[in-house]
N, C-alpha and C positions, 0 to 999 in steps of 0.2 A: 489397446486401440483396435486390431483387428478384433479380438473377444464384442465388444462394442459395435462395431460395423456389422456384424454377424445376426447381434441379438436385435439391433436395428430393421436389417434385411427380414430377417425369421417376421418379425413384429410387424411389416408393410404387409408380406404376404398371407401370415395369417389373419392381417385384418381384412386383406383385399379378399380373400376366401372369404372370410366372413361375410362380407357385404354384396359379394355376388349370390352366397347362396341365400341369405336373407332376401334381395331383392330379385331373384329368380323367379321366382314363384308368389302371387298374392293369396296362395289356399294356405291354410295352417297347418302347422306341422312341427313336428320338434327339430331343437338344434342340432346339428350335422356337424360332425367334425371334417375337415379337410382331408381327402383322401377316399375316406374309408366312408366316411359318411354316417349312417346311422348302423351299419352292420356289427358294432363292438357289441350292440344291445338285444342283439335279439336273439331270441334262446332258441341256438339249431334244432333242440329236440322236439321243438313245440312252435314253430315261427307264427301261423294263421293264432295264437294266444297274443304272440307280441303284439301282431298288428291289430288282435280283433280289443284290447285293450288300447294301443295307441287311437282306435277310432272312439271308444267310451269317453277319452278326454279331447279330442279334437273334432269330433263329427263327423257326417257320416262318407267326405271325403277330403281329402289330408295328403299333404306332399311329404316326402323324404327322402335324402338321395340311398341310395345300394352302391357304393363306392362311388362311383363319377356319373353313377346312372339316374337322371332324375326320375323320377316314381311318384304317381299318383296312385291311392288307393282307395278303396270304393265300398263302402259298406251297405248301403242303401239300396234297396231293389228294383225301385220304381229310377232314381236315379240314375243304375247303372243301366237298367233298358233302354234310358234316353239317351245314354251316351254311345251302346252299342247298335242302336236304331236309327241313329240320325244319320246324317248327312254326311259327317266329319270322317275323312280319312284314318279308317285302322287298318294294321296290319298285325300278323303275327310276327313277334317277336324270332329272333336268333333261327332264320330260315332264311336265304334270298330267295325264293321263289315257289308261291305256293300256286295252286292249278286246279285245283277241285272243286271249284264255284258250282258247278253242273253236277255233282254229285247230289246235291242238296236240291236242286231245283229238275233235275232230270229223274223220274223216278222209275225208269226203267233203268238205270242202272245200277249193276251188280252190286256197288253197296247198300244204298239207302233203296231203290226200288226194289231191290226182290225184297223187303220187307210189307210191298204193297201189294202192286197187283201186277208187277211182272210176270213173267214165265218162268223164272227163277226161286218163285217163290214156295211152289211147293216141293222143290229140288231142297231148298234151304230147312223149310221145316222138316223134311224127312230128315236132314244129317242130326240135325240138334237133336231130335227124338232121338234117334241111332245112338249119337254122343251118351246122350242121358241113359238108354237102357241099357247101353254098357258099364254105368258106373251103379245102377241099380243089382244089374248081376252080379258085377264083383262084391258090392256089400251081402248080396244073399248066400255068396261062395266061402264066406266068410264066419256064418253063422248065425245063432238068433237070437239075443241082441248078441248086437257087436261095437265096440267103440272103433272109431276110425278120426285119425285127423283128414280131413276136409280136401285139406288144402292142391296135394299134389293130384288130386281125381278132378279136382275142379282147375286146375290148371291146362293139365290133358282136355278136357269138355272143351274149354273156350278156345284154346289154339289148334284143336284141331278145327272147326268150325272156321277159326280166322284163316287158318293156313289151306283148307278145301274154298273156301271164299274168295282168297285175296291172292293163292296161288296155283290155284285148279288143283293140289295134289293132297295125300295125306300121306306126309312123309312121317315115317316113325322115327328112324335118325333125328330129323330136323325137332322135331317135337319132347325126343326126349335130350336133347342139347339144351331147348328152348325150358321145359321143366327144369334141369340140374340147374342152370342159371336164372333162373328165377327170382331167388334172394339179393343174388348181386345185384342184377338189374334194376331193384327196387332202391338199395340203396346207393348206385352211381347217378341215378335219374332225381336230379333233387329241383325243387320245386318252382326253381328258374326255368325246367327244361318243359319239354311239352306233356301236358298237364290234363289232355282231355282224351276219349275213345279215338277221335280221327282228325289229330288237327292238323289241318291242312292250309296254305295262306289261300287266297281265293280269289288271285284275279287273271289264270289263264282257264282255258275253257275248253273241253272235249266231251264229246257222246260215249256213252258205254253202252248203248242199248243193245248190240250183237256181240259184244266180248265177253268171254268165260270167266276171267279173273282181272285183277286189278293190274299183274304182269303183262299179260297182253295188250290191256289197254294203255300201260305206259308206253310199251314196245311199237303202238300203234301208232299214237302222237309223235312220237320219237321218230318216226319212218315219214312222217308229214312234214315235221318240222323243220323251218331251214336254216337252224341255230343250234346248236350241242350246247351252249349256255344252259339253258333251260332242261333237257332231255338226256342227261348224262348218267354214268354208274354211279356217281358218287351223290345224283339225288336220286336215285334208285333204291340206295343204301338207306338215304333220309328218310324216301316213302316209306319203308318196309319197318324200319327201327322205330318209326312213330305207328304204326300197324301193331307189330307186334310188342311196344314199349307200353303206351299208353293204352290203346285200346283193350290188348289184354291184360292189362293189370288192373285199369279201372272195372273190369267186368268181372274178372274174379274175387277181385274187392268187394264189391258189391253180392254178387252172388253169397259169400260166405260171410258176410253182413245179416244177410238175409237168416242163412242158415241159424247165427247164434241168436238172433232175436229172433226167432221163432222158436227155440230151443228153452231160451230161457223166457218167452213170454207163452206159457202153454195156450191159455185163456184163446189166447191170439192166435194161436195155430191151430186151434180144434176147430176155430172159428171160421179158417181162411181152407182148412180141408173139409168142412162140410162145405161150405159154397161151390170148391171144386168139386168136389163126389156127388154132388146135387146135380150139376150143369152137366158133369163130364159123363155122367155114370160111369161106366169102362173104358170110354175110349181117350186114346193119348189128345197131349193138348195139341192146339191148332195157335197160331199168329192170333185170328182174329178172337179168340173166345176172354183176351186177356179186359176187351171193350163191356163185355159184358158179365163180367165179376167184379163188382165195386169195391168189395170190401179188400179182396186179394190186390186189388191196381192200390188203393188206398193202402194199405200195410206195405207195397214197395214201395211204395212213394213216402211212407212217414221213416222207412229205412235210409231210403235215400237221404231225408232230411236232416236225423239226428246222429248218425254219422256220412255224414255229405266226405264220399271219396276222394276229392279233388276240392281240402279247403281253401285255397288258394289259385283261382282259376289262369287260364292259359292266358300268360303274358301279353301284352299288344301295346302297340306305339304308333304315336301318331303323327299322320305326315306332313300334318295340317292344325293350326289353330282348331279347339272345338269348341265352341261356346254350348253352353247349355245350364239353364237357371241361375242365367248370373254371374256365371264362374265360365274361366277361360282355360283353359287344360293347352299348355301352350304345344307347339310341334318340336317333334324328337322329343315327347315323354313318354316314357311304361308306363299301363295302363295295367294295373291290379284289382283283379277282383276278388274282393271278401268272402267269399261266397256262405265258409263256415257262422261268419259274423250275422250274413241277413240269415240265413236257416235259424240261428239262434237268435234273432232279435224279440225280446218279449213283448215290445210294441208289434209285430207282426204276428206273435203264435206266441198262444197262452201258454201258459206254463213248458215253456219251449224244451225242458231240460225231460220231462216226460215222452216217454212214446205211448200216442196216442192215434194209432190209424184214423179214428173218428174224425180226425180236424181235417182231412180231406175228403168228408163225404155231407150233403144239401141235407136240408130237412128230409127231401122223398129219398134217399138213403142212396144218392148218386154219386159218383166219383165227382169230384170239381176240384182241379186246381189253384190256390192261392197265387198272386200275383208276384207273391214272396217267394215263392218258389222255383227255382233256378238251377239245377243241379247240373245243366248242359248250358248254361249264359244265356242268350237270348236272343233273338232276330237275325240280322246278317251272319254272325259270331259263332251262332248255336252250333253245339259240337255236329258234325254230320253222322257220326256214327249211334245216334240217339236214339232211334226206331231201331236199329241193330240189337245195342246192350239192353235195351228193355223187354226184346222178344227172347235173346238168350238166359238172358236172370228168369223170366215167365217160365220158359220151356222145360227149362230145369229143374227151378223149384217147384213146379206144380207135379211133374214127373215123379216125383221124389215124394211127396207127401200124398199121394195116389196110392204108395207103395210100403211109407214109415211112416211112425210117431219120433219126433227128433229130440230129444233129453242131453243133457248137460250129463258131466261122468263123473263132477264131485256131487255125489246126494243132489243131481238135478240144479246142481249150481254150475253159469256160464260167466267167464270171464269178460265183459262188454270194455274194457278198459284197453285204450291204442296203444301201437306204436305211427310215428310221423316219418314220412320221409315223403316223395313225390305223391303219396296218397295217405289217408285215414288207413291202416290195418290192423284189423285183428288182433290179438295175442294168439301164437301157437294153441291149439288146443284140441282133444277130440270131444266128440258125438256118440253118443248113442243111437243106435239104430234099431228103432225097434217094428219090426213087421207089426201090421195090422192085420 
């Protein structure tokens, strides 16, 4: 009798599971188990496959829970612009408090304005040069060629830039702590966690236009404010973890992205070093010279595309109903974007599996951006650190191919094949370095 009563109660609640989660949501989606949700199915090593195939059979957005978490996913480009540009309440995900609204819209300050026409600005290109012809010396102190893996030079490059940026200083301790843990970092940061250069949530508000680093400026709000809620060590920690988590990892991802498709697409590298040798003659690059190399902006950007370093973009929920084409994306859902899915969509980009610089350059042989293309999300959303990680990947790799011919070290063969965890990376590998 009790056996009976049991298998009774089990059978109300898993139907009543059932019917909530069925009528939760009106967007389609697969069956969810109670609990767990749809997490038994998705394959840790590769998840932006799971999902960029659950959108092939469900379209191009689709609900599923992540244990108790309902989740909307988003594959469509033009779609998810509409969702990240409108009206509807988003926030970022697993933060209470984000503050860098004015980072993005304030361009004097210290992060996104000294990429412009701050007074910081040529403060910043001097370090990246500095950065880069230090990793140039060390490969020439080395010999002629030389193979080298990449990776721990281009670590050192971009944290020290973030850490003279973001913390007035260039600690060498901090930096080579920052390098040893490197790997870990990559794989404790999994793809629920924060996902883009700078993501910050964005509805407190401060000027940086007279402060040195991003320390200061916290320190500064913090001395204004009449709450410690908001202005504590422990989001100070947050700031700085999402600084140095994401920002540089997405950058050195990128950057050594760069490195092996130029390496193994020669064609494409003689191509993108004569433009530069052409423009630059001798002298180091500048911010703005990256406007006026098309084919160079076009080869980072078809990089960016065909391994998009953040397949899975930075979580968001909603605090609000959102309507948009018909579809209600109800309030309290995670909002996921596809990103790997639209970079890859062959209705968007022809033979999408190919790199082809060319599909981001007009008939007059001009850089122009597709509408499909998203590698920072889009409008309100867009990462802020976006004019940052694209002047640093510029500075670096132009610096470098000024200086070498870059080869693969089996018979000119480069491994393009990933690993998954909070970003697209690389496989271990070295380079050749060969002086010109």
């Amino acid at each position: 009798m009790t056996e009976l009563i049991l298998f009774c109660l089990a059978l109300v609640i898993f139907t009543a599971a059932y019917l909530y989660y069925r009528n939760q949501n009106s967007l389609p989606g697969p069956w969810n188990l109670p609990i767990i949700g749809y997490l038994h199915k998705i394959d840790p090593k590769a998840p932006h496959l799971t999902f960029s195939k659950l959108a092939e059979k469900y379209g191009p957005i689709y609900r599923l829970k992540l244990g108790l978490i309902d989740t909307v996913f988003i594959s469509d480009g033009k779609l998810l612009k509409k969702v990240f540009k409108g009206k509807g309440k988003l926030h970022h995900e697993n933060r209470n408090v984000i503050f860098f609204s004015t980072i993005r819209n304030n361009m004097q300050s210290s992060v996104s304005g000294a990429t412009k026409a701050s007074p910081n600005k040529k403060l910043l290109e001097n370090q990246m040069r500095q950065c880069a012809e230090e990793f140039i010396q060390f490969v020439q102190n080395q010999g002629n060629p030389v193979a080298i893996n990449p990776t721990e030079a281009v670590i050192n490059y971009v944290s020290t830039i973030t850490s003279t940026l973001f913390l007035g200083t260039r600690d060498k301790q901090f930096l080579k702590t920052l390098t040893h843990n490197y790997d870990r970092l990559i794989k404790e940061t999994q793809f629920t966690g924060p996902l883009n250069f700078l993501p910050f949530l964005r509805y407190k508000n401060f000027a940086l236009k007279n402060l040195v680093n991003l320390v200061d400026a916290f320190m500064e709000q913090k001395s204004r404010s009449k709450s410690d809620k908001v202005y504590n060590s422990d989001q100070l920690k947050h700031l700085l973890s999402d600084m140095f988590g994401a920002s540089t990892e997405t950058t050195v991802t990128s950057i050594l992205w760069t490195l092996f498709y130029l390496a193994h697409f020669k064609e494409v590298q003689n191509r993108v070093r004569k433009e530069i040798l052409d423009f630059l003659q001798d002298r180091p690059p500048r911010m703005d010279d990256l406007s006026k190399l098309p084919f160079t902006e076009a080869t980072l950007a078809e990089v960016a595309r065909i391994r998009t370093v953040v397949p899975v973009g930075l979580p968001h929920s909603t605090s609000e109903d959102i309507h948009v084409d018909n579809v209600t994306i109800p309030k309290n859902t995670v909002i996921m974007s596809l990103l790997w899915a639209i970079h890859q969509d062959p209705e968007a980009w022809k033979n999408p599996e190919k790199f082809y610089p060319e599909r981001f350059l007009n008939d007059e042989g001009r850089f122009c951006q597709p509408e499909s293309f998203m590698p920072f999300l889009a409008g309100k959303r867009m990462c802020v650190g976006k004019d940052l990680g694209n002047m640093i990947v510029f500075i670096f790799v132009s610096s470098l191919l000024q200086k070498f011919k870059l080869e693969g070290c089996n018979s000119g063969f480069v491994d393009l094949s990933y690993d998954t965890g909070l970003a697209i990376t690389p496989k271990p590998q070295d380079l050749l370095f060969v002086r010109l």
